[in-house]
C-alpha positions as CSV (number, residue, x, y, z in Angstrom):
1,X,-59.8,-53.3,-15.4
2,X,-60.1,-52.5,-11.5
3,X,-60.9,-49.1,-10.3
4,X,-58.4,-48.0,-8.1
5,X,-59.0,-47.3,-4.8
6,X,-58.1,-44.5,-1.9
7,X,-58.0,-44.5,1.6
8,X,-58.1,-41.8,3.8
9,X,-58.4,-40.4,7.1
10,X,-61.3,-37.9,8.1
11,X,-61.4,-36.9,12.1
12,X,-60.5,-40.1,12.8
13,X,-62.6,-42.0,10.6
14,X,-60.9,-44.2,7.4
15,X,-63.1,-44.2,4.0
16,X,-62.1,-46.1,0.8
17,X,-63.3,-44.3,-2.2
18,X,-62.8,-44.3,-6.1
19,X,-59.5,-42.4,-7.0
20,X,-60.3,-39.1,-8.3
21,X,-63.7,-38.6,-5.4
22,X,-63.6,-35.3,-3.3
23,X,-62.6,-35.1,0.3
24,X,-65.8,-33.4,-0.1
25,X,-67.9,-37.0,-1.3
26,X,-66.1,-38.9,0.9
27,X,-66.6,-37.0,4.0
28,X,-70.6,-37.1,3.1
29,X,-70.5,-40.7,2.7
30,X,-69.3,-41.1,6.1
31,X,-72.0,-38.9,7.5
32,X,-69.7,-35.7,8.3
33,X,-70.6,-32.9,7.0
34,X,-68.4,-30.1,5.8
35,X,-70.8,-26.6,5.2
36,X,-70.9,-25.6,1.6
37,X,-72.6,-22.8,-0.5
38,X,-71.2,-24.0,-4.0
39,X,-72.5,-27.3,-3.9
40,X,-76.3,-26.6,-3.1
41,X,-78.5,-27.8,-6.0
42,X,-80.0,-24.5,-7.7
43,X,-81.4,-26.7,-10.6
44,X,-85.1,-24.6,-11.8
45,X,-83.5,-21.5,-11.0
46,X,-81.8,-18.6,-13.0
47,X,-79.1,-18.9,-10.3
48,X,-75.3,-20.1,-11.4
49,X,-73.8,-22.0,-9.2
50,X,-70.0,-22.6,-9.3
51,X,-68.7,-25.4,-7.3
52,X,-65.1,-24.3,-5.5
53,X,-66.2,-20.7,-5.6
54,X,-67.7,-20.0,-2.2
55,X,-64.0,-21.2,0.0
56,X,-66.8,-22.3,2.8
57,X,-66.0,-25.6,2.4
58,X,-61.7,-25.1,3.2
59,X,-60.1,-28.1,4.7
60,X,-57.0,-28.8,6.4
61,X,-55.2,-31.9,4.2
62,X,-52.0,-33.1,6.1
């Protein structure tokens, strides 16, 4: 069975990804890079981190 397949359009850039990536992994595979709090890896500390919590990371989708 194929994967199915998205394209989209980031500042003028088009990425194909796997269906159900973030706007968030695509724009990093393209080498943009959209600030985040919520994704920095805390792994060894007694910090939680909740990805989607911060809002740093908002995106205009049209």
């Amino acid at each position: 069975m194929e994967d199915k397949q998205i394209t989209l359009q980031i500042d003028g850039h088009f990425i194909t990804v796997p269906e159900g990536s973030t706007i968030l992994e695509a724009a990093t595979k393209i080498g943009i890079n959209i600030p985040t709090l919520c994704h920095i890896d805390l792994k060894g500390t007694c910090i939680k981190n909740n990805p989607a919590s911060c809002r740093i990371c908002v995106v205009e989708v049209v």
